[in-house]
KELUM-463301 format. One record per residue: residue number from 1; residue in one letter; x, y, z of N, C-alpha, C in turn. Coordinates in steps of 0.001 Angstrom, whole numbers. Example, Ala and Ser with C-alpha at 12.3 -4.5 7.8 and 13.67 -1.06 7.14 Angstrom:
i->1; aa->A; n_px->13190; n_py->-5690; n_pz->7800; ca_px->12300; ca_py->-4500; ca_pz->7800; c_px->13200; c_py->-3300; c_pz->7800;
i->2; aa->S; n_px->12850; n_py->-2250; n_pz->7080; ca_px->13670; ca_py->-1060; ca_pz->7140; c_px->12900; c_py->30; c_pz->7870;
end
This chain:
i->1; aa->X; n_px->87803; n_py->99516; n_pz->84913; ca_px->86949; ca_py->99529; ca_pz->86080; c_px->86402; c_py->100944; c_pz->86265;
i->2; aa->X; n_px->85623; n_py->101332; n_pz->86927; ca_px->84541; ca_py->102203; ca_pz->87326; c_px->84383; c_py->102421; c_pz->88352;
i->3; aa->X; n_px->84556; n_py->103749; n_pz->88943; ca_px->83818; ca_py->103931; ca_pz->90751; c_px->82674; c_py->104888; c_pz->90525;
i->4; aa->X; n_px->81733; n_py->104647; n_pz->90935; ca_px->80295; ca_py->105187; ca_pz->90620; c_px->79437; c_py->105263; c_pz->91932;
i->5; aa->X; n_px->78740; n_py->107021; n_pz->92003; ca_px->78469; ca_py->107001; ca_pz->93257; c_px->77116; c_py->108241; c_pz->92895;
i->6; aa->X; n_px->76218; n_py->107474; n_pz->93466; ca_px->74833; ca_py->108294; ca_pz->93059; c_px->74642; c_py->108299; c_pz->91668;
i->7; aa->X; n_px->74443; n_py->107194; n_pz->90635; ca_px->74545; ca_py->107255; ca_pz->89545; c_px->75471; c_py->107505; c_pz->88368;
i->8; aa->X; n_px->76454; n_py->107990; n_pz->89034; ca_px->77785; ca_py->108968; ca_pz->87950; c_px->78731; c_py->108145; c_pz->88259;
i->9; aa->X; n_px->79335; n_py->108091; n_pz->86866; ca_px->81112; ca_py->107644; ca_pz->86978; c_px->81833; c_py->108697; c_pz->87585;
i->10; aa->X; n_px->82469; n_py->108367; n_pz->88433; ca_px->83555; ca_py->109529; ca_pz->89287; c_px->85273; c_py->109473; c_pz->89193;
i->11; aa->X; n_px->85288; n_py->107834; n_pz->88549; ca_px->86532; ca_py->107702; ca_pz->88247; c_px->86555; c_py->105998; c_pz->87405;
i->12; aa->X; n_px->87382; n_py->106356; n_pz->86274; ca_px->87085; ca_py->105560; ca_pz->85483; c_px->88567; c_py->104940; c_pz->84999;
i->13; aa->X; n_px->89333; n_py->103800; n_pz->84749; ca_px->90670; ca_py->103285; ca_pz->84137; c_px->90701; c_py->101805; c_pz->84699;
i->14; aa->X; n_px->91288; n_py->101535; n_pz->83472; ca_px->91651; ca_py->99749; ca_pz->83305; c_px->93058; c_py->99822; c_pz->84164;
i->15; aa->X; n_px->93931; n_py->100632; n_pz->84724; ca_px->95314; ca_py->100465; ca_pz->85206; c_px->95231; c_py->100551; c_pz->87390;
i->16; aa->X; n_px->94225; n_py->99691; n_pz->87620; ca_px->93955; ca_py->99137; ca_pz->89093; c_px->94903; c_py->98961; c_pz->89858;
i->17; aa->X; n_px->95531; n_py->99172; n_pz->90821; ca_px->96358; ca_py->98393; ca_pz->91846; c_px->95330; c_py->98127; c_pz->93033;
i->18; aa->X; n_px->95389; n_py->97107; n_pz->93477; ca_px->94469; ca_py->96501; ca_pz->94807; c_px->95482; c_py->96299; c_pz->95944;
i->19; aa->X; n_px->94837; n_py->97141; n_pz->96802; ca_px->95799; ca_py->96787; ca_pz->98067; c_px->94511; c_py->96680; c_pz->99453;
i->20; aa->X; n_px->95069; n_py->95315; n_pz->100081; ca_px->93956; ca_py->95349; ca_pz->100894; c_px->92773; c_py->95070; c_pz->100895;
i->21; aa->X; n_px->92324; n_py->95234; n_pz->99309; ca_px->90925; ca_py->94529; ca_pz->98953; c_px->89860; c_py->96098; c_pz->98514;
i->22; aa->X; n_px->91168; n_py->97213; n_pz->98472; ca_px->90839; ca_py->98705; ca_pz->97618; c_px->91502; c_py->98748; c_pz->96530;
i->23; aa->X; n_px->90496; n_py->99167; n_pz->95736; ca_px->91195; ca_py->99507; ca_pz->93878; c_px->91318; c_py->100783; c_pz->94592;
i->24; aa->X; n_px->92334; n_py->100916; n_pz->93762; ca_px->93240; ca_py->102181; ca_pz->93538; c_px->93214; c_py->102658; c_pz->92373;
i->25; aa->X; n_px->92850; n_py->103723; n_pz->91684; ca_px->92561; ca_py->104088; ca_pz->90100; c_px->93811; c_py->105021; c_pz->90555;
i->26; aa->X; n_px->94364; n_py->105293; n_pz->89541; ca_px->95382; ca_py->106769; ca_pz->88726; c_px->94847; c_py->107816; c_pz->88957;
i->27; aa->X; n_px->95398; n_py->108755; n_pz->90053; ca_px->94906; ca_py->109752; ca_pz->89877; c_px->94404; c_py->110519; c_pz->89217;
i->28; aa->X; n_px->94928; n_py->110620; n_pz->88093; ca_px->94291; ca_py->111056; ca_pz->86667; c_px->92796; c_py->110763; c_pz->86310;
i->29; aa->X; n_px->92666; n_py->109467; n_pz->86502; ca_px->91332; ca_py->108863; ca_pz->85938; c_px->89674; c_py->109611; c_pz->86773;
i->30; aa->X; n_px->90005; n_py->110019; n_pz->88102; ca_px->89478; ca_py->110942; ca_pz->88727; c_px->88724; c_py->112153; c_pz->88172;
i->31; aa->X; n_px->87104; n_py->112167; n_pz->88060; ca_px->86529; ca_py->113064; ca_pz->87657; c_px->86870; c_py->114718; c_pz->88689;
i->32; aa->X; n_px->87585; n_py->115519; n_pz->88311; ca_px->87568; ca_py->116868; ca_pz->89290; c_px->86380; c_py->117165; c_pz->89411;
i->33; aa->X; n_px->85672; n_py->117479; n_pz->88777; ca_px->84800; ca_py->117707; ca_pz->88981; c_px->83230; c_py->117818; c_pz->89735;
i->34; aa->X; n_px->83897; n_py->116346; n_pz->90364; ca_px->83229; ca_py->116017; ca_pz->91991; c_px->83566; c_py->116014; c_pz->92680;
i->35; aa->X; n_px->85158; n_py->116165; n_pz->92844; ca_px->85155; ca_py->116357; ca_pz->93799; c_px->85809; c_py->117745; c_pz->94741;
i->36; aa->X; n_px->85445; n_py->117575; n_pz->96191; ca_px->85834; ca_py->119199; ca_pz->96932; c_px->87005; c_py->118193; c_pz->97526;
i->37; aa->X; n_px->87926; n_py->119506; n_pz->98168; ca_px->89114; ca_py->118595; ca_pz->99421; c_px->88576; c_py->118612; c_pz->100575;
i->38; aa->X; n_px->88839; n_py->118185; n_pz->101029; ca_px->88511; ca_py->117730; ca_pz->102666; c_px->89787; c_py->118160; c_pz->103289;
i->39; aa->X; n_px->89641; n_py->118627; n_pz->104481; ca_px->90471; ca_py->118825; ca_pz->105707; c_px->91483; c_py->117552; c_pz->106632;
i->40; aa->X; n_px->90141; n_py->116561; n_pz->106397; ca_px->90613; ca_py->115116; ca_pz->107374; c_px->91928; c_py->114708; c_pz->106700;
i->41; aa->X; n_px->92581; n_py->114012; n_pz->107529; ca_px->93834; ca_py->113328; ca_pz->107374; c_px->94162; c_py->112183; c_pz->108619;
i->42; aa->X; n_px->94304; n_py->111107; n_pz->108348; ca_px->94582; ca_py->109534; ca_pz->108920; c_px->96508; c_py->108907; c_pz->109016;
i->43; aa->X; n_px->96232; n_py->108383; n_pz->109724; ca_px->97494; ca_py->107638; ca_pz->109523; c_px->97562; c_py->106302; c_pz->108999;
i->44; aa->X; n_px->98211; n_py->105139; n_pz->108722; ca_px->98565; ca_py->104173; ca_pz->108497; c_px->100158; c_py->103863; c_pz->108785;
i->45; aa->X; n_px->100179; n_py->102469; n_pz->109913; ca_px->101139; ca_py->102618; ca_pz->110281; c_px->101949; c_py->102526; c_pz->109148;
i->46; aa->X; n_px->101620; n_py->102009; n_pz->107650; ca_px->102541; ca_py->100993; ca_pz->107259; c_px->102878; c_py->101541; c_pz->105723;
i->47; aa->X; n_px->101556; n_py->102729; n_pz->105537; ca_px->101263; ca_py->103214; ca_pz->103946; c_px->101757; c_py->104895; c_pz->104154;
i->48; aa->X; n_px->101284; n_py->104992; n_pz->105587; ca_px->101473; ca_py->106862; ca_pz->105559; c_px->100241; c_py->107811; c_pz->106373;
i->49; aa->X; n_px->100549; n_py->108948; n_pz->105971; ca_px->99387; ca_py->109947; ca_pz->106342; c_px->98447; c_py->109644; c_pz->105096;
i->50; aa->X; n_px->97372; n_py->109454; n_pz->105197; ca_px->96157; ca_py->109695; ca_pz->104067; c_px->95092; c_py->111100; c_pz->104171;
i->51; aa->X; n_px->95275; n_py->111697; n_pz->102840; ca_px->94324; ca_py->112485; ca_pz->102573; c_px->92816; c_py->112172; c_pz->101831;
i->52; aa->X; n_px->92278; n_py->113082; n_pz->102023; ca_px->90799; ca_py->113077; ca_pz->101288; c_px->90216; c_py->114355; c_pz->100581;
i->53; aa->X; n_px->89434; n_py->113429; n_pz->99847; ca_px->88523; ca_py->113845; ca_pz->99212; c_px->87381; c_py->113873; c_pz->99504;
i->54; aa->X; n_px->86258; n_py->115334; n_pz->99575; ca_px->84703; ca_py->114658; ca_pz->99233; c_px->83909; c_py->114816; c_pz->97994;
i->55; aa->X; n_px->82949; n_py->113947; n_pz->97492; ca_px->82091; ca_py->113678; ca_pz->96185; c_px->80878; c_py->114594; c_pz->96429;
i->56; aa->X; n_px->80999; n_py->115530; n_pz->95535; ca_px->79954; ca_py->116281; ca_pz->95566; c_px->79785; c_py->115703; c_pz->93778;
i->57; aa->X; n_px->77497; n_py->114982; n_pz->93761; ca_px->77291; ca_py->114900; ca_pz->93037; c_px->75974; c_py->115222; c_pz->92594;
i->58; aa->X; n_px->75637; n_py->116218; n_pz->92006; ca_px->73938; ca_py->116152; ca_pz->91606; c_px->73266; c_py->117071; c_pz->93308;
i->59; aa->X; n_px->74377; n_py->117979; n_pz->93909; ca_px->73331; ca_py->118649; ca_pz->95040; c_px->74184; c_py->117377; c_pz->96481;
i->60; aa->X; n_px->74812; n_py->116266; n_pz->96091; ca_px->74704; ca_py->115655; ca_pz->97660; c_px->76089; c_py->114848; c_pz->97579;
i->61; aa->X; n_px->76281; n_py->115528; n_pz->99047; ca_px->77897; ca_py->115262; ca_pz->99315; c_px->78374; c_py->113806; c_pz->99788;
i->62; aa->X; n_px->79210; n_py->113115; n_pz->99749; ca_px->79522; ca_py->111940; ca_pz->100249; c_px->80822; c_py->112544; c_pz->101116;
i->63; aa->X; n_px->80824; n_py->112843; n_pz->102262; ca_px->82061; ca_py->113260; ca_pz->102969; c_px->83378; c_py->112501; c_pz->102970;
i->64; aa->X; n_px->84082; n_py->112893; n_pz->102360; ca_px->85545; ca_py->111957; ca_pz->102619; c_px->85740; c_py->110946; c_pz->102449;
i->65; aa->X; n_px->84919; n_py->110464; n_pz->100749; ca_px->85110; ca_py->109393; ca_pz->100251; c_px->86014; c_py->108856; c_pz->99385;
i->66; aa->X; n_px->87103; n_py->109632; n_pz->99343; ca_px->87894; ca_py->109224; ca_pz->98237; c_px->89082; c_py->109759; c_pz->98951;
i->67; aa->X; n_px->90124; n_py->108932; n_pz->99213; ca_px->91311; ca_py->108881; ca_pz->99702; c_px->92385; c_py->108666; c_pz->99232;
i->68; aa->X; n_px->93839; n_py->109200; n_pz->99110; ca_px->94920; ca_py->109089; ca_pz->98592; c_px->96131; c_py->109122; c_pz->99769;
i->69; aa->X; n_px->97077; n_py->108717; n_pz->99272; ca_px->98598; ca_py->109134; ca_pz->100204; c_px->99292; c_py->109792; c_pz->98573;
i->70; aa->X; n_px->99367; n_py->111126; n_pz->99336; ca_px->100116; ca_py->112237; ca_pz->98393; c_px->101805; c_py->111390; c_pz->99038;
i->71; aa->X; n_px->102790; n_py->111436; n_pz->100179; ca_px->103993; ca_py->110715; ca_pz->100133; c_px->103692; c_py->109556; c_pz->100940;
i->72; aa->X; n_px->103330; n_py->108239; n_pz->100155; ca_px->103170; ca_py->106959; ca_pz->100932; c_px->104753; c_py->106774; c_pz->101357;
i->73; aa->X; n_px->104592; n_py->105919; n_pz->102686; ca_px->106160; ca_py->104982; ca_pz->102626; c_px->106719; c_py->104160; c_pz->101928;
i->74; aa->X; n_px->107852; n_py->104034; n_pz->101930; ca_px->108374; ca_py->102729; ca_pz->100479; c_px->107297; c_py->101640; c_pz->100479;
i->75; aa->X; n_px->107009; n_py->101139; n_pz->101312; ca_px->106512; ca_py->99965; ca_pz->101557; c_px->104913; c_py->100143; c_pz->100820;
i->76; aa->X; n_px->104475; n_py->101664; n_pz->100542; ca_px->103344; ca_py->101429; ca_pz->99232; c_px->103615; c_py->102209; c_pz->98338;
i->77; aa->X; n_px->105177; n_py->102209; n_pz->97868; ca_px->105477; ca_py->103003; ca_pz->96908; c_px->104357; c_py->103109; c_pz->95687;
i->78; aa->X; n_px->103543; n_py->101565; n_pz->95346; ca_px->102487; ca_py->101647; ca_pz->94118; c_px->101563; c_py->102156; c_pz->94151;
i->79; aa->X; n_px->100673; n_py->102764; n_pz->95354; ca_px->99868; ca_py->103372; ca_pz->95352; c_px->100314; c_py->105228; c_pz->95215;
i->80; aa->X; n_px->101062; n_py->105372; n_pz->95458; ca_px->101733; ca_py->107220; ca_pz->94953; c_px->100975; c_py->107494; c_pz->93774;
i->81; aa->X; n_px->100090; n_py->108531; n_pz->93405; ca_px->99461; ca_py->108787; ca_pz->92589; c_px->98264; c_py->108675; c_pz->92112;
i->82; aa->X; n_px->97844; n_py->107926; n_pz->93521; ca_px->96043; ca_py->106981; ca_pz->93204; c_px->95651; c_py->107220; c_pz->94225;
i->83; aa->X; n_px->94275; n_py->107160; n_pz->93843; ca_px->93397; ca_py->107036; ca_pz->94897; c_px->92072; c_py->105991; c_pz->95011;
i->84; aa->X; n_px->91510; n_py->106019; n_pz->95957; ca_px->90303; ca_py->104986; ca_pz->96225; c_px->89453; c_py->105294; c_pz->96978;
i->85; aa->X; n_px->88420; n_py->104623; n_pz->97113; ca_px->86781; ca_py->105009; ca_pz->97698; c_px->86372; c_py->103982; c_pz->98317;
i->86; aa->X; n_px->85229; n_py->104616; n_pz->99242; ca_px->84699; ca_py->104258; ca_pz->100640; c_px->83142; c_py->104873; c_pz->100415;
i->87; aa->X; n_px->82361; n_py->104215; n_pz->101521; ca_px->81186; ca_py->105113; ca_pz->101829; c_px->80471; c_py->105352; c_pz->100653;
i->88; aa->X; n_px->80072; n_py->103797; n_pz->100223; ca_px->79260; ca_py->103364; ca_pz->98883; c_px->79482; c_py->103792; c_pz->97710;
i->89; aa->X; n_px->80404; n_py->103821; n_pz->97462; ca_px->81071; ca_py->104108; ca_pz->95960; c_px->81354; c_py->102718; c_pz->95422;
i->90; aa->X; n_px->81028; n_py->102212; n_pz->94895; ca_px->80731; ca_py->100934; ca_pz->93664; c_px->81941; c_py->100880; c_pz->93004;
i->91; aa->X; n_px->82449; n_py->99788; n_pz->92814; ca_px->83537; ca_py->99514; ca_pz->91781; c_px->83329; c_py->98344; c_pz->90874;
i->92; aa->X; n_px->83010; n_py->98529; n_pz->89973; ca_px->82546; ca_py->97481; ca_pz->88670; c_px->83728; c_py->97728; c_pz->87765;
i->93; aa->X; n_px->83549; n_py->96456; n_pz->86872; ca_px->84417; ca_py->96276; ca_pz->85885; c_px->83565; c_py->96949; c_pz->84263;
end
């Protein structure tokens, strides 16, 4: 699968977890290269604190589109290590 945003692959791997109806790619699979950190941080009662990312691509930023839990709770132990996207980032196979 593929997350693609303003034309560019930004994160690319066949090893998905879906939670909620969000792919979750491997952190790894994550182009650095687009992205900056972000400041913001969220809660979830049930997954954790979530951090972000923003997509800087080609000159234009997508603010805080790419989200992770650096220590999820047991209860999403599978997502530890991944992250996922929001705020028109495309996910194709």
């Amino acid at each position: 699968m593929k997350a693609i945003w303003n034309g560019v692959i930004v994160a690319e791997s066949d090893d998905i977890v879906v939670v909620e109806g969000n792919h979750y790619f491997p952190e790894s699979a994550l182009k650095r290269g687009y992205v900056l950190s972000s400041n913001r941080r969220t809660m979830c009662s049930w997954k954790g604190e979530a951090s972000y990312y923003t997509l800087f691509v080609d000159g234009d930023a997508n603010q805080d589109a790419v989200w992770y839990y650096p220590n999820p709770k047991e209860a999403a132990e599978e997502i530890k290590g991944r992250v996922a996207f929001m705020r028109g980032v495309s996910i194709e196979d």
